[in-house]
MILUMRO-668788 format. One record per residue: residue in three letters; x, y, z of N, C-alpha, C in turn; residue number from 1. Coordinates in Angstrom, 1 decimal. Layout:
BEGIN
   tormar      n_u      n_v      n_w     ca_u     ca_v     ca_w      c_u      c_v      c_w   gudo
      ala        X        Y        Z        X        Y        Z        X        Y        Z    NUM
...
***
This chain:
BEGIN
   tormar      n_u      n_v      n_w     ca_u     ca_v     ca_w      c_u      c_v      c_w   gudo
      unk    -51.6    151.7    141.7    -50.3    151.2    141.9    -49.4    151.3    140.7      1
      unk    -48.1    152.0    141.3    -47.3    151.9    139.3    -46.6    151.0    139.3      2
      unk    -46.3    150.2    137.9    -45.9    149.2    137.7    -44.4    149.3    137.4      3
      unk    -44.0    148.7    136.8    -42.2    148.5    136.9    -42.0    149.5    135.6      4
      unk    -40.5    150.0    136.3    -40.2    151.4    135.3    -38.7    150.6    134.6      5
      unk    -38.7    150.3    133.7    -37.5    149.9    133.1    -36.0    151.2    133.2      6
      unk    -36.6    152.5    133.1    -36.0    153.5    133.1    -35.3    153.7    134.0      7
      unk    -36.8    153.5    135.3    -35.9    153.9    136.8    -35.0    152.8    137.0      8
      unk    -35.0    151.1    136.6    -34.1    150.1    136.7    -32.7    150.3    136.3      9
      unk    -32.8    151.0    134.8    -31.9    151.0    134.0    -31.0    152.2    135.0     10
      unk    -31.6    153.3    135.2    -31.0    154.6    135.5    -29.5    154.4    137.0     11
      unk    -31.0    153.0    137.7    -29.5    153.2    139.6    -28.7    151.6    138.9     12
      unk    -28.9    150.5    137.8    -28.4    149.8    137.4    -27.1    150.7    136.9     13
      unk    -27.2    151.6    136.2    -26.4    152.1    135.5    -25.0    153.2    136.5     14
      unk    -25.6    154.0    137.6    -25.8    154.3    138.5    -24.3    153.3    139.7     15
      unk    -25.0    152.0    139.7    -23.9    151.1    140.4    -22.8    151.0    139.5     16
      unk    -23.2    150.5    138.4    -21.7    150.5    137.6    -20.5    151.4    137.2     17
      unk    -21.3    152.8    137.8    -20.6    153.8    137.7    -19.4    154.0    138.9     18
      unk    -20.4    153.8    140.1    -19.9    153.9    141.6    -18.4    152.8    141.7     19
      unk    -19.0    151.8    140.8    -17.8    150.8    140.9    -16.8    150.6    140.5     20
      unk    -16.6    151.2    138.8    -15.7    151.4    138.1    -14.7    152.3    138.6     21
      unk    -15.1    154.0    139.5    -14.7    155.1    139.6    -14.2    154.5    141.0     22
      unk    -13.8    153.6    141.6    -13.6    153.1    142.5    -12.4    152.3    142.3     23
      unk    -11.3    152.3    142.0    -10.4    151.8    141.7     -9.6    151.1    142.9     24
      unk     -9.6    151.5    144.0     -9.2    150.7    145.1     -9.8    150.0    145.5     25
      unk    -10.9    149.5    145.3    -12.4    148.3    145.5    -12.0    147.6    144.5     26
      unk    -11.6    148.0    143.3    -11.3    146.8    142.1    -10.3    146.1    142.4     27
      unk     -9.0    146.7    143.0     -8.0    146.6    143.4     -8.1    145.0    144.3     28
      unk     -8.9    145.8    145.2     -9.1    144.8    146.4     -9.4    143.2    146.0     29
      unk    -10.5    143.5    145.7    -11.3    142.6    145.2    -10.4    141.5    144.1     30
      unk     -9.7    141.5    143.7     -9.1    140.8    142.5     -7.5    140.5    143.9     31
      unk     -7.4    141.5    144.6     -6.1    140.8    145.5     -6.2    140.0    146.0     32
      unk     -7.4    139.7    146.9     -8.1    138.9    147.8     -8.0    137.6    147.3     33
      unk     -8.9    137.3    146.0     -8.2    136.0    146.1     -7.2    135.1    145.3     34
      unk     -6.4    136.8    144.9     -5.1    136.0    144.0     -4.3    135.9    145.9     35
      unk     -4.7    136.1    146.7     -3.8    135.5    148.0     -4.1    134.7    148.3     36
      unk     -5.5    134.1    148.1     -5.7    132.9    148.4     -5.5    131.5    147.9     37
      unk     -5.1    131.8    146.5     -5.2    131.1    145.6     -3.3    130.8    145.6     38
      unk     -3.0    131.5    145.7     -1.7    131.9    146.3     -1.1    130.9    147.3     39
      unk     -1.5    131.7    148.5     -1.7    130.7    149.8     -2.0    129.5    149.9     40
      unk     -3.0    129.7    149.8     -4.2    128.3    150.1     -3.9    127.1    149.1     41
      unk     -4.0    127.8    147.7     -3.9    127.1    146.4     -2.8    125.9    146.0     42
      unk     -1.9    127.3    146.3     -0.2    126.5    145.6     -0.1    126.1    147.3     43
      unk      0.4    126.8    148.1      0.9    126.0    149.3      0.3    124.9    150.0     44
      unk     -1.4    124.5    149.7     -1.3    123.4    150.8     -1.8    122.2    149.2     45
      unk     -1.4    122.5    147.9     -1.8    121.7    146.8     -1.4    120.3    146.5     46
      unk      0.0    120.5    147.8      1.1    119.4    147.5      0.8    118.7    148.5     47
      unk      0.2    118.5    149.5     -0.1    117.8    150.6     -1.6    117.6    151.0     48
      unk     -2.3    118.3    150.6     -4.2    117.7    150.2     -3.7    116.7    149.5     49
      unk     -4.4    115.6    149.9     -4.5    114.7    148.7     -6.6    114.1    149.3     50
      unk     -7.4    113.9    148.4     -8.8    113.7    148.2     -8.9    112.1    148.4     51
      unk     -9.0    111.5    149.5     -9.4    109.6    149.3    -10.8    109.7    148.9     52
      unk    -11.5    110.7    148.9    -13.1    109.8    148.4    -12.9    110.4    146.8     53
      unk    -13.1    108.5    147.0    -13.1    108.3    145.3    -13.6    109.1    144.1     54
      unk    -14.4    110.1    143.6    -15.3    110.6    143.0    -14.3    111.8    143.1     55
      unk    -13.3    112.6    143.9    -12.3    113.6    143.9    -11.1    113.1    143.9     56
      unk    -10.5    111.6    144.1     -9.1    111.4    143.9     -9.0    111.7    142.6     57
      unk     -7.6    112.0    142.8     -6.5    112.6    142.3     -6.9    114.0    141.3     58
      unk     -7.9    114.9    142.0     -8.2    116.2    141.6     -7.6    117.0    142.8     59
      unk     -6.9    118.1    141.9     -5.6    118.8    142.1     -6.7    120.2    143.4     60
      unk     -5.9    120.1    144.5     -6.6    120.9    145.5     -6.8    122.5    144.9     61
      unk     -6.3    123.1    144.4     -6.1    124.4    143.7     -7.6    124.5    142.8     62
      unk     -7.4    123.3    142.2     -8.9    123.5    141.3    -10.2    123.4    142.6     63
      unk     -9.9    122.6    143.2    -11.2    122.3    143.9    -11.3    123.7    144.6     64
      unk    -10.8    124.6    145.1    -10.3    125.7    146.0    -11.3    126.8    144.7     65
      unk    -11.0    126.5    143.5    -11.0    127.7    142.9    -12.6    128.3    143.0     66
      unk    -14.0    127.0    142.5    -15.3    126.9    142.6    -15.5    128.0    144.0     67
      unk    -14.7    127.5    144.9    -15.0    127.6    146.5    -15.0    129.2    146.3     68
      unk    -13.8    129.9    146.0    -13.2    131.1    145.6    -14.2    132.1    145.0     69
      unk    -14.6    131.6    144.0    -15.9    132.3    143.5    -16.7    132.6    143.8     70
      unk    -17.5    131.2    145.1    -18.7    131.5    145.5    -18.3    132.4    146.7     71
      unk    -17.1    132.6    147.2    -16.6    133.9    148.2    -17.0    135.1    147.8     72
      unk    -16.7    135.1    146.4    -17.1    136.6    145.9    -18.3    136.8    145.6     73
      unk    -18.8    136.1    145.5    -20.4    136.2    145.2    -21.0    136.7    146.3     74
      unk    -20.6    136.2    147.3    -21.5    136.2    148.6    -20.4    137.4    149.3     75
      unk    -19.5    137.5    149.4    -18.8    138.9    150.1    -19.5    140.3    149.2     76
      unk    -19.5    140.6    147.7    -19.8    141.6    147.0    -21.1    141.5    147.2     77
      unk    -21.8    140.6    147.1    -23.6    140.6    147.1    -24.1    141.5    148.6     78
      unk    -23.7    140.9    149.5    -24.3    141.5    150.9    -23.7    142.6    151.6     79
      unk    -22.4    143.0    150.7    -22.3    144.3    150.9    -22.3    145.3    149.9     80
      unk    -23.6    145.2    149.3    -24.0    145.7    148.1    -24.8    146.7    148.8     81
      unk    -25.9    146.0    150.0    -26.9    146.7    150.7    -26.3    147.9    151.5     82
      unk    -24.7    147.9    151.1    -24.2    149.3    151.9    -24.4    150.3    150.9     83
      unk    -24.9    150.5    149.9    -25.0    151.2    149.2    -26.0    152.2    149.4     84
      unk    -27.5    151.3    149.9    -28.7    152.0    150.6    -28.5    152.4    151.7     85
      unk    -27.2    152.4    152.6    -27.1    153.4    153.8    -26.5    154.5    153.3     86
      unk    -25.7    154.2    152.7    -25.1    155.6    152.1    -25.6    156.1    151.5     87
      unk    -26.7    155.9    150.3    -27.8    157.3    150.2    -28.7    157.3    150.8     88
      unk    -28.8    156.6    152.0    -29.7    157.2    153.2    -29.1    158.2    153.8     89
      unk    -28.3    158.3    154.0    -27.4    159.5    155.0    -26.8    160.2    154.3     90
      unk    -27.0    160.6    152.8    -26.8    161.8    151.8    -28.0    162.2    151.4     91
      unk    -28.8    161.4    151.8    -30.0    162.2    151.4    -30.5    161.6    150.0     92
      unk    -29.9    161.0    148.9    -30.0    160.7    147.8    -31.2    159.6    147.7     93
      unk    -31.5    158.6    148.5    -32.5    157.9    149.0    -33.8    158.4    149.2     94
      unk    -33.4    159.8    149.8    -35.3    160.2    149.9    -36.0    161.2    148.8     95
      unk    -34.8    160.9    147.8    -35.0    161.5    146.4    -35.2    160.6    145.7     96
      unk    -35.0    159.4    145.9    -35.3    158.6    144.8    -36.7    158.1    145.2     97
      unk    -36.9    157.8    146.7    -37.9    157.5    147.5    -39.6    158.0    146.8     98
      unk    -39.2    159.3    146.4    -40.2    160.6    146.0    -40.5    160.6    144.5     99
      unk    -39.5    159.7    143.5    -39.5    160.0    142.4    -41.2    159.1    142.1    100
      unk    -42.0    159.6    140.7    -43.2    159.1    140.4    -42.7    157.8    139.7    101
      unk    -42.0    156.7    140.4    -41.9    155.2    139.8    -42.1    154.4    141.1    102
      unk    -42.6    153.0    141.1    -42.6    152.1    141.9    -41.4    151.7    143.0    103
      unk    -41.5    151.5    144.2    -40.4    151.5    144.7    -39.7    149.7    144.4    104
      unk    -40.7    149.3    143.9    -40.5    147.5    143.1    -38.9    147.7    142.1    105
      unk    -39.5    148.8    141.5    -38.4    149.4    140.3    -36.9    149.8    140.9    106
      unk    -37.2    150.9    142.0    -36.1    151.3    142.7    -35.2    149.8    142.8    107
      unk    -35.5    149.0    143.8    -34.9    147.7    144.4    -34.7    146.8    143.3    108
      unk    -35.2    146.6    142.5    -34.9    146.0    141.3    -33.5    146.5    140.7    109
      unk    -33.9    147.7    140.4    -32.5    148.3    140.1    -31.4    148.3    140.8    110
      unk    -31.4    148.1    142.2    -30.6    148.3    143.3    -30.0    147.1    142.8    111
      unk    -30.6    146.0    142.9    -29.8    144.2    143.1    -29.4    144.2    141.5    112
      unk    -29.9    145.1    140.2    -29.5    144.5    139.2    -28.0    144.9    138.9    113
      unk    -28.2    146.4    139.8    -26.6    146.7    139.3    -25.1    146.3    140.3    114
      unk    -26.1    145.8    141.7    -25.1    144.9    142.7    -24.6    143.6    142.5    115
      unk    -25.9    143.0    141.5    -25.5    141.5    140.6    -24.5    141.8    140.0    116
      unk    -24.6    142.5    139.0    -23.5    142.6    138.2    -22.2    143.1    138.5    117
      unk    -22.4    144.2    139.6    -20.9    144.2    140.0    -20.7    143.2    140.0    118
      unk    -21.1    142.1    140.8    -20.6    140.8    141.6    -20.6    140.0    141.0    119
      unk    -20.7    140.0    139.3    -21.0    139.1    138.4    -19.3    139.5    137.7    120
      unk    -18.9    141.0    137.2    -17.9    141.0    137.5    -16.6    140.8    138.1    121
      unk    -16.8    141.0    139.4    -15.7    140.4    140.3    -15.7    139.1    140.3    122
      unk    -16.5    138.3    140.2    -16.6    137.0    139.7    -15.7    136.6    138.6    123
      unk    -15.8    137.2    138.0    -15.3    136.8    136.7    -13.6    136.8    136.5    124
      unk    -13.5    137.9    137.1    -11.9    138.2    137.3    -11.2    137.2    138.6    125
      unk    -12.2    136.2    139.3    -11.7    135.4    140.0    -11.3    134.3    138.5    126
      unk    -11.7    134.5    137.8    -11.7    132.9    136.9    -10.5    133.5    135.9    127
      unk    -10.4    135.0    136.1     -9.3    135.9    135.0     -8.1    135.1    135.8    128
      unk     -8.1    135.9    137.1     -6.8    134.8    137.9     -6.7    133.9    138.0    129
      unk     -7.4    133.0    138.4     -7.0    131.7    138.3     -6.7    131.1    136.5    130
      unk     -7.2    131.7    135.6     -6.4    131.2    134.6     -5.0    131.6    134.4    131
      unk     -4.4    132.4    135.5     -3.1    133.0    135.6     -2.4    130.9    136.3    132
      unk     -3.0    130.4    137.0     -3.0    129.7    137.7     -3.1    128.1    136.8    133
      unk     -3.3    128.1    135.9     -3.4    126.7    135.2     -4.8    126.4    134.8    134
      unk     -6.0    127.1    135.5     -7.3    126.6    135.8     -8.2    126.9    134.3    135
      unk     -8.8    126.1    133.9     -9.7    125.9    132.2    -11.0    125.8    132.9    136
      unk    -11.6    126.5    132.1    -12.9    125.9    131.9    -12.9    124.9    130.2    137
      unk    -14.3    123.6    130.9    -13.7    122.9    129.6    -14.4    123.5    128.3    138
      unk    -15.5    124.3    128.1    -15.7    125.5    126.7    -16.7    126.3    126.9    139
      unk    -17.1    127.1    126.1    -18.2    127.7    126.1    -19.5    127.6    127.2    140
      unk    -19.9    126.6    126.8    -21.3    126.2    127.1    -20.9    125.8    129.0    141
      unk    -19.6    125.6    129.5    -19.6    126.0    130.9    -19.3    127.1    131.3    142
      unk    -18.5    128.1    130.7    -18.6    129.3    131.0    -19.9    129.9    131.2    143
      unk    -21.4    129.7    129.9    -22.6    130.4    130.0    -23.0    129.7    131.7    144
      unk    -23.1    128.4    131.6    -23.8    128.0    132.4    -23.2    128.2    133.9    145
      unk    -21.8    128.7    134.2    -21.4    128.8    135.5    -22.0    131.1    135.1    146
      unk    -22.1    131.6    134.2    -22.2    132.9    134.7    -23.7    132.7    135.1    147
      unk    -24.8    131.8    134.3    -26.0    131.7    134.4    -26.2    131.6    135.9    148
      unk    -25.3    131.1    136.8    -25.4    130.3    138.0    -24.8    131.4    138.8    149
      unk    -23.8    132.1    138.5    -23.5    133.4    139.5    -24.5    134.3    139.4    150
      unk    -25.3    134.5    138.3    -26.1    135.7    138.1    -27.0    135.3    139.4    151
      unk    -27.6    133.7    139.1    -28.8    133.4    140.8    -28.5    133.7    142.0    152
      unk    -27.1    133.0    142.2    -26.7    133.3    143.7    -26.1    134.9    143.8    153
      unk    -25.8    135.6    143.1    -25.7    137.0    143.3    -27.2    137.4    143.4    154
      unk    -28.1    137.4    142.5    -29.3    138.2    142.9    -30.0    137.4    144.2    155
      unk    -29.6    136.3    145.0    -30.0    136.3    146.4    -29.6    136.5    147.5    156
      unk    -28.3    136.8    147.4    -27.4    137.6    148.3    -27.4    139.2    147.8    157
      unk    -27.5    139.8    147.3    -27.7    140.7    146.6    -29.1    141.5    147.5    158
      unk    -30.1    140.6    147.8    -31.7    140.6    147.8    -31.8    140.4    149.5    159
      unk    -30.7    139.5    150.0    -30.5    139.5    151.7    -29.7    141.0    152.0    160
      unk    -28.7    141.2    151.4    -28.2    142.4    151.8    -29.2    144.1    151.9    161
      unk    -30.0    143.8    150.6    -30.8    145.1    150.7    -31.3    144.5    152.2    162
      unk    -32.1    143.6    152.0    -33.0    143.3    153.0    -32.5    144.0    154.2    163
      unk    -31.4    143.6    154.6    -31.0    143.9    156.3    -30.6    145.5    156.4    164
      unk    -30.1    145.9    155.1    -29.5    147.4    154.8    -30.7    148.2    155.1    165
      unk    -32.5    147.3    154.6    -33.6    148.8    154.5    -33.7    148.4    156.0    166
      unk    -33.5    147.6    156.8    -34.0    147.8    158.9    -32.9    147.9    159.3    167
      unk    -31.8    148.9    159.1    -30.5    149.3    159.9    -30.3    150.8    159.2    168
      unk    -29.8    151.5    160.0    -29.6    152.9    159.7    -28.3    153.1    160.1    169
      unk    -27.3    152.7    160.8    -25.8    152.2    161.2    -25.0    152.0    160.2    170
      unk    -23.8    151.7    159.7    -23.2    151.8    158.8    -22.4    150.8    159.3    171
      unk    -21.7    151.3    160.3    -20.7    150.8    161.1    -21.3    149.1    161.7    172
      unk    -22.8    149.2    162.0    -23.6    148.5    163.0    -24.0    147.1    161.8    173
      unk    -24.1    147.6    160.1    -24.6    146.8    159.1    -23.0    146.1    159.0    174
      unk    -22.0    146.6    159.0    -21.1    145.6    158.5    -20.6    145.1    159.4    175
      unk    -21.0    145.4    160.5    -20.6    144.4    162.2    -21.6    143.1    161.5    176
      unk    -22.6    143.1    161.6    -23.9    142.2    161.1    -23.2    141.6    160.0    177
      unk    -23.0    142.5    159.2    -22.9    141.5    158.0    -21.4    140.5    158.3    178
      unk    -20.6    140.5    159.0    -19.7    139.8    159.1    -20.1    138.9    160.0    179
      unk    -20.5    138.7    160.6    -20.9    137.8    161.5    -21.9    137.1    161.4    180
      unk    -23.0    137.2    159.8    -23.6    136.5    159.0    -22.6    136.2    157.7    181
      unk    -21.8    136.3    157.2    -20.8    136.2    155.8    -20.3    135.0    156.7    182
      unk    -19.3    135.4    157.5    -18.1    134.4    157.7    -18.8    133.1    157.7    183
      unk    -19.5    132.6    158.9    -20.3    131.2    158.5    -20.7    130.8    157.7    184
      unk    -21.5    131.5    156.9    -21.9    131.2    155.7    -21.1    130.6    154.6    185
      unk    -19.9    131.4    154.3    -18.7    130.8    153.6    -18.0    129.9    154.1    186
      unk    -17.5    129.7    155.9    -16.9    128.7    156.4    -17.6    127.3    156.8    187
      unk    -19.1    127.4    156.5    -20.0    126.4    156.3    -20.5    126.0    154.9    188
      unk    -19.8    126.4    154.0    -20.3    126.6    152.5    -19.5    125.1    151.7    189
      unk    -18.6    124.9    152.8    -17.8    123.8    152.0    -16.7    124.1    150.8    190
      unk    -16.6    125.4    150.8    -15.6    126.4    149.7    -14.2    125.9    149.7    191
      unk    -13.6    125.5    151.3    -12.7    124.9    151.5    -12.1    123.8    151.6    192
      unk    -13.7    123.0    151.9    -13.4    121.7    152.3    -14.5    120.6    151.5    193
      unk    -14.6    119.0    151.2    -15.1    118.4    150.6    -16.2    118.4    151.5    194
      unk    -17.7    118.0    151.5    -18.6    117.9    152.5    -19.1    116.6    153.0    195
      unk    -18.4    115.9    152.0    -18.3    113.7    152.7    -17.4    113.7    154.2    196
      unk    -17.9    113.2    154.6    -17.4    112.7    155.7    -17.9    113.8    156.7    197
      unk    -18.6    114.7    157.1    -18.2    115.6    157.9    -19.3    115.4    159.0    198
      unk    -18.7    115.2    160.5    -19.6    115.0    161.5    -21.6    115.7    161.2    199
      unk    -22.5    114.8    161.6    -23.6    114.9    161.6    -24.1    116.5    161.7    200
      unk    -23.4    117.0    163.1    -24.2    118.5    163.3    -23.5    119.6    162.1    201
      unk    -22.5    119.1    161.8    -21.8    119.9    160.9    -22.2    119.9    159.8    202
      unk    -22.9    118.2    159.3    -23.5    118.3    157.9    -24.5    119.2    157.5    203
      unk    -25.7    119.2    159.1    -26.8    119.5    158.9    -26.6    121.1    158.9    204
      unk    -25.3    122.5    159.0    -25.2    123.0    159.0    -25.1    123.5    157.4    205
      unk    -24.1    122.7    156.7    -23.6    122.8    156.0    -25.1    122.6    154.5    206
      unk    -25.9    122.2    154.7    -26.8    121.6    153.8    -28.2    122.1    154.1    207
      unk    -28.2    123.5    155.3    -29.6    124.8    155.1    -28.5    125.8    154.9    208
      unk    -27.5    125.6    154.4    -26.6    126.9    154.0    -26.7    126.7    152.5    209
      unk    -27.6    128.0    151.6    -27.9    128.0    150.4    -26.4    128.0    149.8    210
      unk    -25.4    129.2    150.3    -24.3    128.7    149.8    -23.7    127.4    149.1    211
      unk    -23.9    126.3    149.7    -23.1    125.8    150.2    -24.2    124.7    148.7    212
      unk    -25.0    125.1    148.1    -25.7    124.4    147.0    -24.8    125.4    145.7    213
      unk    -24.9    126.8    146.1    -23.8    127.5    144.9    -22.4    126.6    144.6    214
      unk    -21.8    126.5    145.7    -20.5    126.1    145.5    -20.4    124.7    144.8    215
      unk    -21.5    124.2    145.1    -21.7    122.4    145.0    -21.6    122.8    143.4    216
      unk    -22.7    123.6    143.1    -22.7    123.4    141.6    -21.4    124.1    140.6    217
      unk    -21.2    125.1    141.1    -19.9    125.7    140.4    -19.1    124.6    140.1    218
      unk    -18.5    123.5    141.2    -18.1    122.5    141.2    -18.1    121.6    140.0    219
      unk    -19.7    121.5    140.3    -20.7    120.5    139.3    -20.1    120.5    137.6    220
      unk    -20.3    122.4    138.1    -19.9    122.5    136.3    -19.1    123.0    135.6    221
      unk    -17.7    123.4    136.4    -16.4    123.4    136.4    -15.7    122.5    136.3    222
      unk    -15.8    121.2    137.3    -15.3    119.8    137.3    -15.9    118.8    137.6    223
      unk    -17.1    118.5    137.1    -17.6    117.3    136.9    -17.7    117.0    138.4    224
      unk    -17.7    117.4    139.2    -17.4    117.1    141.1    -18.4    117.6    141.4    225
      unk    -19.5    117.0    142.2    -20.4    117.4    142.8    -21.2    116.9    143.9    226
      unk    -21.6    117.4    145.2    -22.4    116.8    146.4    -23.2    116.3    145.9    227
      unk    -24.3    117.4    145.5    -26.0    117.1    145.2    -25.9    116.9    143.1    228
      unk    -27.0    116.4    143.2    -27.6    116.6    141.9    -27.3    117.6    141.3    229
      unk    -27.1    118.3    140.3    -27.6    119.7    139.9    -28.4    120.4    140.0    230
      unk    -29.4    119.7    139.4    -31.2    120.1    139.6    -31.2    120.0    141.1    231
      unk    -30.8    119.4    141.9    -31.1    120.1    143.2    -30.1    120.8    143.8    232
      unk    -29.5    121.5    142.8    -28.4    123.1    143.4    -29.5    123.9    143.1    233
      unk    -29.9    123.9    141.5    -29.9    124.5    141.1    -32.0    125.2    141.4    234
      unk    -32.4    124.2    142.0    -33.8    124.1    143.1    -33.7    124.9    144.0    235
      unk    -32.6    125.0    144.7    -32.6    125.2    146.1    -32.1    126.8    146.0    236
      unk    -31.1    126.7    144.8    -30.6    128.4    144.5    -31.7    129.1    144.0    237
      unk    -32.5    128.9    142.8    -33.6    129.5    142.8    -34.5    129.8    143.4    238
      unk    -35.0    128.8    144.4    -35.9    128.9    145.4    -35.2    130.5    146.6    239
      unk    -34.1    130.2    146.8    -33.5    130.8    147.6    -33.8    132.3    147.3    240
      unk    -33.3    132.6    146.2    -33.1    134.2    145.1    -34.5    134.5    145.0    241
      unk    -35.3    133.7    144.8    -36.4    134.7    144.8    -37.0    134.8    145.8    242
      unk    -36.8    134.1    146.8    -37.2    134.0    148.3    -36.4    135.7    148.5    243
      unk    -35.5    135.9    148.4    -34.7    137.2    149.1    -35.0    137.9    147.9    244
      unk    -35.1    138.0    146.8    -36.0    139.0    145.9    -37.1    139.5    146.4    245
      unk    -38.5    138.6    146.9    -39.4    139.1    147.2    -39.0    140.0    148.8    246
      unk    -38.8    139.5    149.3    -38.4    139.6    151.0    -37.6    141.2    150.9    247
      unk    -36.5    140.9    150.0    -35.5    142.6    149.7    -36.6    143.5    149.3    248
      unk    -37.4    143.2    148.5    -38.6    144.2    147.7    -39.4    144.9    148.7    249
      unk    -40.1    143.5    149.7    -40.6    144.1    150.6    -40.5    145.0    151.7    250
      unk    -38.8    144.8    152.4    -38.6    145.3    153.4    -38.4    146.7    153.0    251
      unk    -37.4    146.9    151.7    -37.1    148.4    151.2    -38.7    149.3    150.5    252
      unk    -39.4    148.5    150.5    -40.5    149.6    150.2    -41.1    150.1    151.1    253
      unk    -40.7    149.7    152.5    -41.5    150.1    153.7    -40.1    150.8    154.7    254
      unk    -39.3    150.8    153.8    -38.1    151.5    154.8    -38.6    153.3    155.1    255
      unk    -37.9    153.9    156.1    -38.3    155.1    156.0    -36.7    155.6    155.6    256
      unk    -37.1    157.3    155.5    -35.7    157.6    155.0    -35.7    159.1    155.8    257
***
């Protein structure tokens, strides 16, 4: 059995960053999307949210929106990262790499390392706009610790999207799917809304949505605001990522091409 190729990691890591850069109407996008929401959502409903549970009064809706905002990108860029592997399935470029003498562990490793990072990027440029917006981090050491936190939930959405990418051969058929797994996920994530008070079937939705532990923490460590513990965001996100690490690993090594 061959073991992990740093080379072949480094080569499709390097490989994504390329695809993404040269892609200028995807940057585009991606940075519009939620300077509209922030926009929209942010300034327009900022004046009239007001927060009664105590632990969020008098935090300004725009901030609480922003956390939410990020973990959007995380999880929109992450699972449609796995469109990547249909499209060098149906160029052929996949059954070239399929054939090269490295582990296919390596291949998929490399796949989510350089889908992370896009999406660690676009991330980042959510926090570029919103500083257009009033929004701080309060120093350093929350900046490391919220990229520490995108890097997790990117490499587990990252790790679901190969997943479903290596058992579909559709293009059209993967982002029907993936939208109709995304949208709940984020509209259950609590991105938009506080998660106190929310009827019983709605909680219990809201709380096996790994999401919805990203966003808590972002929260956590952006503004001191938090559902859960940390250590149990931060439990449930790891548990999660390498759950769909291993799972992504497995399904794409048994994909055909």
């Amino acid at each position: 059995m061959r073991g992990i190729s740093i080379q072949a990691i480094y080569v499709l890591w390097l490989r994504e960053l390329k695809t993404f850069f040269r892609a200028r109407s995807r940057i585009i996008g991606n940075v519009a999307q939620p300077f509209f929401f922030l926009a929209v959502l942010g300034v327009g409903f900022r004046s009239s949210m007001r927060f009664t549970i105590p632990e969020m009064e008098g935090l300004d809706y725009l901030q609480f929106l922003i956390p939410g905002l990020v973990g959007m990108t995380l999880l929109f860029s992450s699972m449609f990262a796995g469109l990547s592997v249909l499209w060098d399935r149906q160029f052929g470029f996949l059954r070239e790499i399929m054939v090269a003498p490295v582990s296919r562990l390596s291949l998929v490793l490399g796949r989510i390392a350089g889908g992370m990072t896009t999406t660690i990027l676009q991330a980042l440029s959510i926090l570029l706009v919103a500083h257009l917006f009033g929004f701080r981090l309060k120093g350093p050491l929350e900046f490391l610790l919220s990229v520490i936190l995108m890097i997790i939930i990117g490499v587990g959405f990252v790790g679901m999207g190969v997943a479903f990418a290596s058992k579909m051969e559709d293009m059209h058929g993967f982002q029907i799917v993936m939208n109709f797994i995304i949208m709940p996920i984020f509209f259950l994530s609590g991105a938009l809304f506080p998660l106190q008070g929310l009827p019983s079937w709605l909680g219990f939705l809201t709380y096996i949505n790994p999401l919805t532990y990203g966003v808590d923490a972002l929260r956590g460590i952006m503004l001191d605001v938090s559902h859960f513990p940390l250590i149990v965001d931060f439990a449930v996100l790891i548990s999660f990522s390498l759950s769909m690490l291993i799972i992504g690993a497995y399904l794409f090594s048994r994909c055909e091409v």
